[in-house]
C-alpha positions as a Markdown table, in Angstrom:
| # | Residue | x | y | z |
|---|---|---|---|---|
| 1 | Unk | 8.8 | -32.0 | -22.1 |
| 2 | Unk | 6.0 | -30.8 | -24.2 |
| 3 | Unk | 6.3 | -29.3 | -27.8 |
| 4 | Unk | 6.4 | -25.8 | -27.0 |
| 5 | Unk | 6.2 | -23.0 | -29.3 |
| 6 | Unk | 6.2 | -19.1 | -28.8 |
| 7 | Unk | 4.2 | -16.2 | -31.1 |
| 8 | Unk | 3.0 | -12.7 | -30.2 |
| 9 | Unk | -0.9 | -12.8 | -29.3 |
| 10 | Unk | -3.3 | -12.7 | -31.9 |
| 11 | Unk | -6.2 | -10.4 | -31.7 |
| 12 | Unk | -9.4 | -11.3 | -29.6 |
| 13 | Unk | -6.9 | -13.4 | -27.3 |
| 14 | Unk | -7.1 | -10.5 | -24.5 |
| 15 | Unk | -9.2 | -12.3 | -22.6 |
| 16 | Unk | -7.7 | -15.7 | -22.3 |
| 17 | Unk | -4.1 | -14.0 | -21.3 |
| 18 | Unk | -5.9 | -11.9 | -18.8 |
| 19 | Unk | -7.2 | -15.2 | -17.4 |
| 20 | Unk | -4.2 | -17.2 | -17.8 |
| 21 | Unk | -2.0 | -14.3 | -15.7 |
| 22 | Unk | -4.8 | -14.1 | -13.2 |
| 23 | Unk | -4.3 | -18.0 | -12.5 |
| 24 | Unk | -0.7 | -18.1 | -12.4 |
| 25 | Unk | 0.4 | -15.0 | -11.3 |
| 26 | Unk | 0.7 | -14.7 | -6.8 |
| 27 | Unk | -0.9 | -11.6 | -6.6 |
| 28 | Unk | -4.0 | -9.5 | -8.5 |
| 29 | Unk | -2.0 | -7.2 | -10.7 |
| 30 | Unk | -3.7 | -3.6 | -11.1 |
| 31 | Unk | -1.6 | -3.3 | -14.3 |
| 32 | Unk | -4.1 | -5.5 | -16.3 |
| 33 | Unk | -7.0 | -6.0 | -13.9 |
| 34 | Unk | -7.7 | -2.0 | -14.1 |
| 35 | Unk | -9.6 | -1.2 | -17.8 |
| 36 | Unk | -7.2 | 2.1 | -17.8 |
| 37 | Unk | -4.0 | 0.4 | -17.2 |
| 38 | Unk | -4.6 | -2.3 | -19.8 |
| 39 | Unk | -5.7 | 0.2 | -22.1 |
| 40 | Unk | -3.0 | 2.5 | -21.8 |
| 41 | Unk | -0.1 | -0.4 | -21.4 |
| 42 | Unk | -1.1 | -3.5 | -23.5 |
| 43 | Unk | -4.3 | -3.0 | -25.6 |
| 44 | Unk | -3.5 | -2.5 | -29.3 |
| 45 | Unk | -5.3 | 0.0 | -31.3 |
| 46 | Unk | -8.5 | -1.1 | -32.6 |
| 47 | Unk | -8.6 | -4.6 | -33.7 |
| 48 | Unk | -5.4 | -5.0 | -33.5 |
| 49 | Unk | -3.5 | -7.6 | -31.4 |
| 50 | Unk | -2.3 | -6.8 | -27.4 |
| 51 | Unk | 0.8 | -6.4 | -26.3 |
| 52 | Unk | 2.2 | -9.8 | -25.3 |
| 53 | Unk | 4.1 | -12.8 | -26.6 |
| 54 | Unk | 2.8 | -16.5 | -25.1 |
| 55 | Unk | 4.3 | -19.7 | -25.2 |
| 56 | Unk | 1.8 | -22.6 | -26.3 |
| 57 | Unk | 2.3 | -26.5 | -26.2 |
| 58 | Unk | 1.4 | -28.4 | -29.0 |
| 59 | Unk | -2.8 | -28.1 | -27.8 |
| 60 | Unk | -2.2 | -24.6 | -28.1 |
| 61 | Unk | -2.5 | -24.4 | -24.2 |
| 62 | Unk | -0.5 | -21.3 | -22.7 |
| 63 | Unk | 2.2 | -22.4 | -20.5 |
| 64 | Unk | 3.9 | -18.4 | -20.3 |
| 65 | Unk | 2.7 | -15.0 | -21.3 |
| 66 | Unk | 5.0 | -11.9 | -21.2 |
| 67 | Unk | 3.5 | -8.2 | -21.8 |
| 68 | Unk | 5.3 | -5.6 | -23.3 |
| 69 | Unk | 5.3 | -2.1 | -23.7 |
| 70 | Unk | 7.0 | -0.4 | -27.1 |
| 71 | Unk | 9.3 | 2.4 | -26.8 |
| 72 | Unk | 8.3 | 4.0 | -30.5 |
| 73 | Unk | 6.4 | 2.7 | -33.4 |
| 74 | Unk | 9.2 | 1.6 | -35.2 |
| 75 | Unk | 10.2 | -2.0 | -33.8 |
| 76 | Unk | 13.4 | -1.2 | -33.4 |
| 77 | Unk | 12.8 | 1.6 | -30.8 |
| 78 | Unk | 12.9 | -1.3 | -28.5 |
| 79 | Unk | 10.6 | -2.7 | -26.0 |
| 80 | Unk | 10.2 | -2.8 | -21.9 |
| 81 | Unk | 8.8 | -6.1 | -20.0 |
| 82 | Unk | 6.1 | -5.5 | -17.9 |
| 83 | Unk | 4.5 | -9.3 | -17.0 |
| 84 | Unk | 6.0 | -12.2 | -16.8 |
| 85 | Unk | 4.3 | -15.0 | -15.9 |
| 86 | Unk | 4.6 | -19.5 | -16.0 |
| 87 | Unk | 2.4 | -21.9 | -15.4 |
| 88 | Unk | 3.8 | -24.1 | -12.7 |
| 89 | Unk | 6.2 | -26.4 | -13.3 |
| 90 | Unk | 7.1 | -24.6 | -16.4 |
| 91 | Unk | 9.4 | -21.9 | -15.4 |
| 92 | Unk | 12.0 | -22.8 | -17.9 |
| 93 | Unk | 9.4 | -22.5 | -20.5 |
| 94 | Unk | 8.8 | -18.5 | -19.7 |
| 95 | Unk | 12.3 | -18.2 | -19.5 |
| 96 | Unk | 12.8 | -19.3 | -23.0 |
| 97 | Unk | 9.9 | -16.8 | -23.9 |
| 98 | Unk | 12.2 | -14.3 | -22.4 |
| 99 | Unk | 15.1 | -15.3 | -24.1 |
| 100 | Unk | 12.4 | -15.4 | -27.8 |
| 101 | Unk | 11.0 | -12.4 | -27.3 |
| 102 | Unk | 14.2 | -9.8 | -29.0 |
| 103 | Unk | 13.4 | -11.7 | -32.2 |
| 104 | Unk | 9.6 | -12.3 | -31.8 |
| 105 | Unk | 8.7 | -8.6 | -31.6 |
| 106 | Unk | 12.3 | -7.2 | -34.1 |
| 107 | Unk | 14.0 | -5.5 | -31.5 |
| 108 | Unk | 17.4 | -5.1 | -30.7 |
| 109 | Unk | 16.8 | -3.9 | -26.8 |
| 110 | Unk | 14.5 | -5.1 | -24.8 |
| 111 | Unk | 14.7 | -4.5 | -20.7 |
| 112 | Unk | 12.6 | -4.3 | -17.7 |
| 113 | Unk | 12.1 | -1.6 | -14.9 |
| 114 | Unk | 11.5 | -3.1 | -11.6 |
| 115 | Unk | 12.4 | -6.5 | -11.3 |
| 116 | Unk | 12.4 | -8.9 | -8.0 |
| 117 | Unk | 16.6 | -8.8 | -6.8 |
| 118 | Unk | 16.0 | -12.8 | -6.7 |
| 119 | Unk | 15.3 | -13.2 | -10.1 |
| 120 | Unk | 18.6 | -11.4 | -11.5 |
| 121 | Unk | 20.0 | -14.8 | -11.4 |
| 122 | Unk | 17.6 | -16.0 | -14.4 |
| 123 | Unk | 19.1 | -13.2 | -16.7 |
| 124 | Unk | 22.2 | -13.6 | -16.1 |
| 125 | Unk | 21.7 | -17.1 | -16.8 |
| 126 | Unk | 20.5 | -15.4 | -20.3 |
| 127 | Unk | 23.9 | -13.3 | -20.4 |
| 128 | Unk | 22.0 | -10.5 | -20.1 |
| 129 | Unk | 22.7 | -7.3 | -17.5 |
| 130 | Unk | 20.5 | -7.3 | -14.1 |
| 131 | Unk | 21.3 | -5.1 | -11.4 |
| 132 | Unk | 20.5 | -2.8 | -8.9 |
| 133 | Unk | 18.7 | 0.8 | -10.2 |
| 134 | Unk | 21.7 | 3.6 | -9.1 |
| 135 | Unk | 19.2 | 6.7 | -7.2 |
| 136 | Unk | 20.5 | 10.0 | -7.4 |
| 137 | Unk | 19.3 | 13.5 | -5.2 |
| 138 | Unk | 19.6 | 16.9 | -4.8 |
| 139 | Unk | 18.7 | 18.7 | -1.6 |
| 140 | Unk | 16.6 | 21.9 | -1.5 |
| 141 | Unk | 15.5 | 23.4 | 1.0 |
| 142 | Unk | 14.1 | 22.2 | 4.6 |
| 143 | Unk | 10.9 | 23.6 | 5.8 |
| 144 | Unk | 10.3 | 25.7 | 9.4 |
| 145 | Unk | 10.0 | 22.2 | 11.2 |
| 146 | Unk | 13.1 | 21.1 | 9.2 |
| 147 | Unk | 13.5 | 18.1 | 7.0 |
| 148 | Unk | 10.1 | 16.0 | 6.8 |
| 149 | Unk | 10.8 | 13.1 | 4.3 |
| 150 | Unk | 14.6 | 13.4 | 3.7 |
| 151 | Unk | 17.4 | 12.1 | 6.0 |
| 152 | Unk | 19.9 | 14.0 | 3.9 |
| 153 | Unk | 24.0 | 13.6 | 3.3 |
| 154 | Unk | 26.9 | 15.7 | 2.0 |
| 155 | Unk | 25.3 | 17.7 | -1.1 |
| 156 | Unk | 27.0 | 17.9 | -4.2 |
| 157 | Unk | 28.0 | 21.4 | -6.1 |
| 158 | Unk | 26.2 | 23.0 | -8.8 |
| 159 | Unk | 28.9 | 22.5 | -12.1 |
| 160 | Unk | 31.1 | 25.2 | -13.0 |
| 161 | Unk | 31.5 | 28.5 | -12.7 |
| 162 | Unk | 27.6 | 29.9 | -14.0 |
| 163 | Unk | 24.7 | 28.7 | -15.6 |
| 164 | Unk | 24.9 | 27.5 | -18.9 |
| 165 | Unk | 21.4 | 26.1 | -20.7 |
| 166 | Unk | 17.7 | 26.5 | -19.1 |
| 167 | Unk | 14.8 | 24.4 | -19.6 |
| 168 | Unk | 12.1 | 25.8 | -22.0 |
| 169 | Unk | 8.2 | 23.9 | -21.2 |
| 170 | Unk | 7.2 | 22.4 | -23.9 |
| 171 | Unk | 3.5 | 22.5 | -23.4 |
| 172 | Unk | 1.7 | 20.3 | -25.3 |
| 173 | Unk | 2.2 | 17.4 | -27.8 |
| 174 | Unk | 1.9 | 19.6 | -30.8 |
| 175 | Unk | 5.0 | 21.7 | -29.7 |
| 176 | Unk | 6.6 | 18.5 | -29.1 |
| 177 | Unk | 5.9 | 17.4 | -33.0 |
| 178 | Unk | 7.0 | 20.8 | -34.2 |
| 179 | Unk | 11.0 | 20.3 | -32.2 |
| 180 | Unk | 11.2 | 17.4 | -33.2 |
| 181 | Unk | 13.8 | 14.7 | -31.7 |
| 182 | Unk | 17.5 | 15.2 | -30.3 |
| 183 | Unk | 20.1 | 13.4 | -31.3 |
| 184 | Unk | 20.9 | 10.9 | -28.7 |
| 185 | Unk | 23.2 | 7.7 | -28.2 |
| 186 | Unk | 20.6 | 6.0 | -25.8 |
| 187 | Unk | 18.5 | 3.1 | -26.8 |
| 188 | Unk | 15.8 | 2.5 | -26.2 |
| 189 | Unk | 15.1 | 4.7 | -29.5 |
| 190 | Unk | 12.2 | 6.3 | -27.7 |
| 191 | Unk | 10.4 | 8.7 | -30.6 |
| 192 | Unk | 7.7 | 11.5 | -30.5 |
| 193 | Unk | 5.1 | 9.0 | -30.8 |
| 194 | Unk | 6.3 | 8.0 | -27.3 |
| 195 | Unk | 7.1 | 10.9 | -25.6 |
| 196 | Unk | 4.1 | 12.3 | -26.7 |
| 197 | Unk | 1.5 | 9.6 | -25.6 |
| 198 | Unk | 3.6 | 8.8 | -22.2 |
| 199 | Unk | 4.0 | 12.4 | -21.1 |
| 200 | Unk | 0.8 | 13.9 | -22.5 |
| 201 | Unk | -1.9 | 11.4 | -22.5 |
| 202 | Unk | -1.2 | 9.3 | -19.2 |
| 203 | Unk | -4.4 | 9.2 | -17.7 |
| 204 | Unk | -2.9 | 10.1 | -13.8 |
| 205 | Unk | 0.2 | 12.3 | -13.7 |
| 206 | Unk | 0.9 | 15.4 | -15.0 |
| 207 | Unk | 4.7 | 15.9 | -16.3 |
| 208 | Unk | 6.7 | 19.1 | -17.1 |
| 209 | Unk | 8.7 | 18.5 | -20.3 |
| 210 | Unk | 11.2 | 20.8 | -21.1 |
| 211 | Unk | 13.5 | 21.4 | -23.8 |
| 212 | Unk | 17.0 | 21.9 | -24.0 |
| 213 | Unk | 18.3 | 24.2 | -26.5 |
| 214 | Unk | 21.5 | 26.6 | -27.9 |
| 215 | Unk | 21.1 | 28.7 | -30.6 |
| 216 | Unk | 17.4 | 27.6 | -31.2 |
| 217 | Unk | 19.2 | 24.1 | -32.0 |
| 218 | Unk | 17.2 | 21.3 | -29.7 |
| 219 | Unk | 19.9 | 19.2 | -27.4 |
| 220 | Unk | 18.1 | 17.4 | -25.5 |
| 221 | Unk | 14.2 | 16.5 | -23.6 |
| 222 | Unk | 14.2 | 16.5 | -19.4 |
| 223 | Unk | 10.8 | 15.2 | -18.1 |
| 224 | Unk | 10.0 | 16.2 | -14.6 |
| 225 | Unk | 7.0 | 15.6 | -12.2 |
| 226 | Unk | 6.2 | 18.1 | -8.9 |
| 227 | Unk | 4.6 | 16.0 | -6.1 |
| 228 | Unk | 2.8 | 18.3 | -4.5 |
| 229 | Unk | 2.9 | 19.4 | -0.5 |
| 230 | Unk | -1.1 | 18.6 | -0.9 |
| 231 | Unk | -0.4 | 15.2 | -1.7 |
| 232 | Unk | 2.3 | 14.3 | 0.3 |
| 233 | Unk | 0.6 | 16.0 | 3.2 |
| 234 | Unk | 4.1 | 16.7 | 3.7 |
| 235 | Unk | 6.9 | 18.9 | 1.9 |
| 236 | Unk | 6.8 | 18.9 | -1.9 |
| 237 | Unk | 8.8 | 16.6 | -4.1 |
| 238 | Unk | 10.5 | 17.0 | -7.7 |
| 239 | Unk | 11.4 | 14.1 | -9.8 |
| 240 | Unk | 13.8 | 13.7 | -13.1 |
| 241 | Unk | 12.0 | 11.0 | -14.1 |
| 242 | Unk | 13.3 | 10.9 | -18.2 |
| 243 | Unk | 16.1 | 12.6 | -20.4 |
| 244 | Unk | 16.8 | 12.1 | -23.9 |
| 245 | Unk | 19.7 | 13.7 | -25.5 |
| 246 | Unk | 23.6 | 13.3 | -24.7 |
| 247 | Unk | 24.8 | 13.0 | -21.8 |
| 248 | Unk | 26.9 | 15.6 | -22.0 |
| 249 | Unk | 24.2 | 18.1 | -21.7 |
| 250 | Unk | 23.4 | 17.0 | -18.0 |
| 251 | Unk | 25.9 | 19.1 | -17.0 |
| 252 | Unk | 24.9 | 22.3 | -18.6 |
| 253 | Unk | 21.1 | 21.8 | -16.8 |
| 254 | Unk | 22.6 | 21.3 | -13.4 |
| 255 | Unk | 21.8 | 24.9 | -12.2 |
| 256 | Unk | 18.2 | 25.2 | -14.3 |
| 257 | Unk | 17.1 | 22.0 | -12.3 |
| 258 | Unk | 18.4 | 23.4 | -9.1 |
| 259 | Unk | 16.7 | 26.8 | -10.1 |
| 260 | Unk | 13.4 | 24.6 | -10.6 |
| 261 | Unk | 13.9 | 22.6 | -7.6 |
| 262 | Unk | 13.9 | 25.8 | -5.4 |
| 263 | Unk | 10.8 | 27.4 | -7.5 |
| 264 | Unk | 8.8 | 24.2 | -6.5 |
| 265 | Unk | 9.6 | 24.7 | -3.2 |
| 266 | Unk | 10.7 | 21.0 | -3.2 |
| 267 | Unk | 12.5 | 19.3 | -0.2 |
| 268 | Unk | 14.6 | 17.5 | -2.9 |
| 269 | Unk | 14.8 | 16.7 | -6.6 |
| 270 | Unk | 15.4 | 12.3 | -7.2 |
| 271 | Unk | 16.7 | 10.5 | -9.9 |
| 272 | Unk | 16.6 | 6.5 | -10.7 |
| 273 | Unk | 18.7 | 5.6 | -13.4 |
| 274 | Unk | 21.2 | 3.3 | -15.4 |
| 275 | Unk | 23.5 | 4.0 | -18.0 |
| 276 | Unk | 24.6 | 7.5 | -17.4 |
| 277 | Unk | 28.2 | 7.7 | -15.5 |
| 278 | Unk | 27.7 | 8.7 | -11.5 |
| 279 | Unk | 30.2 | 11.3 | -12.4 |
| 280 | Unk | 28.0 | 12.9 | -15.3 |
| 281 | Unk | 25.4 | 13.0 | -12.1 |
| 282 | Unk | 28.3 | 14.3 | -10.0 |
| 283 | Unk | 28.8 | 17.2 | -12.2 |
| 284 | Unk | 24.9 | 17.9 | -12.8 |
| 285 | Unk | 24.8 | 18.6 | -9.2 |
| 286 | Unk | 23.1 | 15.7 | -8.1 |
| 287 | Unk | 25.3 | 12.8 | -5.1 |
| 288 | Unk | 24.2 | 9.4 | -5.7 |
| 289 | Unk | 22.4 | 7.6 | -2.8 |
| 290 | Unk | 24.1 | 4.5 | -1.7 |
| 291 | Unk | 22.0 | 1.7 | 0.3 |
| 292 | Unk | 24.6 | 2.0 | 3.5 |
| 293 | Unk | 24.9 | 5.4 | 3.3 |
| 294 | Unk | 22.3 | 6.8 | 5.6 |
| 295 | Unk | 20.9 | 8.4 | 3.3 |
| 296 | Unk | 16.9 | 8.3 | 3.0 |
| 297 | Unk | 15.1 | 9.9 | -0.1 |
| 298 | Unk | 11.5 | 8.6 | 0.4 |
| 299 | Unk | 10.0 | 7.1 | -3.2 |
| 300 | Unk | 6.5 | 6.3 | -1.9 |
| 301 | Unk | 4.6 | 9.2 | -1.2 |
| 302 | Unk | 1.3 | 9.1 | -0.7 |
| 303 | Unk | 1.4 | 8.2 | 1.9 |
| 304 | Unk | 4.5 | 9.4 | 2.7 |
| 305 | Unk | 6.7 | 6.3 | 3.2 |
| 306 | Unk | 10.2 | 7.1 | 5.4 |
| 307 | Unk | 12.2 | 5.0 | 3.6 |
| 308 | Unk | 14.3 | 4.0 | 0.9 |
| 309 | Unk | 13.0 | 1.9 | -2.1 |
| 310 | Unk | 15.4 | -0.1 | -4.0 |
| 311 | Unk | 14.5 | -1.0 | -7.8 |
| 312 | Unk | 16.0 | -3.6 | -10.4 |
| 313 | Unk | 16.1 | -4.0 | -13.7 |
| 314 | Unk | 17.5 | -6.2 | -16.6 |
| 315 | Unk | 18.7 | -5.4 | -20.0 |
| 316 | Unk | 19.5 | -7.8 | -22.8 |
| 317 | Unk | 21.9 | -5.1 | -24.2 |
| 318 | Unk | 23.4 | -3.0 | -21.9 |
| 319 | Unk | 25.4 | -1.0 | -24.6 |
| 320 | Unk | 24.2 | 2.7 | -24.7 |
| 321 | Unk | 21.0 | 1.9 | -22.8 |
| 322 | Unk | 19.8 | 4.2 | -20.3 |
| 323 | Unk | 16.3 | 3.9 | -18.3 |
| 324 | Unk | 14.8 | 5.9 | -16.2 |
| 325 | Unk | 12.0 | 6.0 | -13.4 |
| 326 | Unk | 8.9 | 6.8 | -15.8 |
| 327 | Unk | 10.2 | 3.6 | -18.6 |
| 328 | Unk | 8.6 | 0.9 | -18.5 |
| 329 | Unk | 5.0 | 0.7 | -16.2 |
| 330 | Unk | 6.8 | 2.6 | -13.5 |
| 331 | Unk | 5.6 | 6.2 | -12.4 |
| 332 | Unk | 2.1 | 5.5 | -11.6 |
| 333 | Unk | -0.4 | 5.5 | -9.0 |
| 334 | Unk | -0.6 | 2.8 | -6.7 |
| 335 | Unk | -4.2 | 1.6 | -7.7 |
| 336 | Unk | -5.7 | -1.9 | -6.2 |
């Protein structure tokens, strides 16, 4: 067994990881082979090092590289996996790197959106939490030739007796800086240097942020994203795709996100997530899709994909944590 040590990359060493994840990796990843992705995901700001640990034996020859992508300034926002990759024959090696990286990079949470289901194994091996992504819908409406993408179940009932709290757009990053954050149990930590950059300055999608408020006292953030009838080529589609705030406040949203869902004109609204209680969803409005269900509540798009798409994750420390579809280097175009 070589001497093996692990260190987050230095700057200048983009390059040689690049190289050493196009070796090793089975497939040509669009996630670092694409100048936008890298620069949006894993380049530092200028002169400063990338976004990934390594492990090196004692040549200082990589053996693993894992890239990472920070939920908020601060270190201890946490942090989401995005690459993973071993040289062969060392795939203990990158799963030490795994097991190094809470401490090489300070943070208490690190977890990963979109794992392969065969690798859950490897974390638990770790002690750490990896498990199916729970998917969540609400119906809308079907069009004159009826339901195009959906193959829908038993809907769920709005909550309560009336609406309660609506969603106000917040429309640019500057309005986001001046509400400032909600208070919020969840870790990740994510702050407004997050929100901000991932919902305002992703270079493909637009997103609706909205915030939740009472008595001009902020609650809570829901991100949203419209898929469009033009780019479907099919009926329109709303996702959930973030929340921060407690969980308790789902609830009172239930009838502003069917409200929005119906202004769309969206054929459903879709959730992925962990960490918030299928009843809290229950009482939002929204019935959880179960994989023998019969249920179908296409993910893939464009094209539109029939089908249901199953995701996996893994969390080092599954108290409080909550992720959703856009954490992580999910929610975005398929690019080759």
């Amino acid at each position: 067994m070589p001497d093996v040590s692990f260190r987050l990359a230095r700057p200048g060493e983009d390059a040689a990881i690049l190289d050493f994840i196009n070796t090793h990796f089975d497939m040509h990843l669009p996630l670092i082979n694409r100048p936008e992705f890298y620069s949006f995901y894993f380049a530092g700001q200028a002169g400063a090092a990338p976004h990934f640990a390594v492990a090196v034996d004692e040549n200082g020859q990589y053996l693993s590289a894992a890239g990472y992508i920070p939920a908020g300034q601060s270190p201890a926002a946490g942090a989401w996996v995005s690459i993973w990759v071993a040289a062969k024959g060392h795939n203990g090696v990158g799963l030490e790197l795994m097991d190094a990286l809470p401490d090489l990079l300070g943070t208490p949470v690190l977890a990963c959106n979109n794992i392969r289901p065969a690798t859950c194994k490897l974390y638990h091996f770790l002690g750490w939490q990896a498990e199916r992504l729970r998917h969540y819908y609400r119906l809308g409406t079907p069009g004159p030739e009826g339901w195009t993408l959906a193959v829908p179940g038993a809907a769920a009932p709005l909550p309560g007796p009336a609406h309660d709290l609506d969603l106000e757009p917040v429309v640019n990053a500057q309005s986001l800086q001046a509400l400032g954050l909600p208070e919020t149990p969840h870790t990740p930590k994510k702050d407004l240097w997050y929100l901000a950059r991932r919902y305002f300055a992703f270079p493909h999608f637009h997103y609706d942020v909205w915030a939740v408020r009472e008595n001009s006292r902020l609650l809570a953030y829901a991100v949203t994203r419209t898929v469009s009838a033009a780019d479907t080529g099919c009926a329109s589609v709303l996702r959930l795709v973030d929340f921060v705030g407690p969980d308790e406040v789902l609830p009172r949203i239930g009838y502003a996100l069917n409200e929005l869902l119906h202004r769309t004109g969206a054929e459903y609204l879709d959730c992925y997530n962990a960490g918030i209680d299928p009843d809290i969803w229950r009482q939002t409005g929204l019935t959880e899709r179960l994989p023998e269900d019969g249920v179908i509540i296409p993910n893939y798009l464009t094209p539109p994909l029939r089908d249901n798409t199953e995701y996996y994750y893994f969390v080092n420390r599954p108290e409080n944590f909550v992720l959703f579809k856009a954490d992580g280097d999910q929610d975005r175009p398929n690019l080759s």
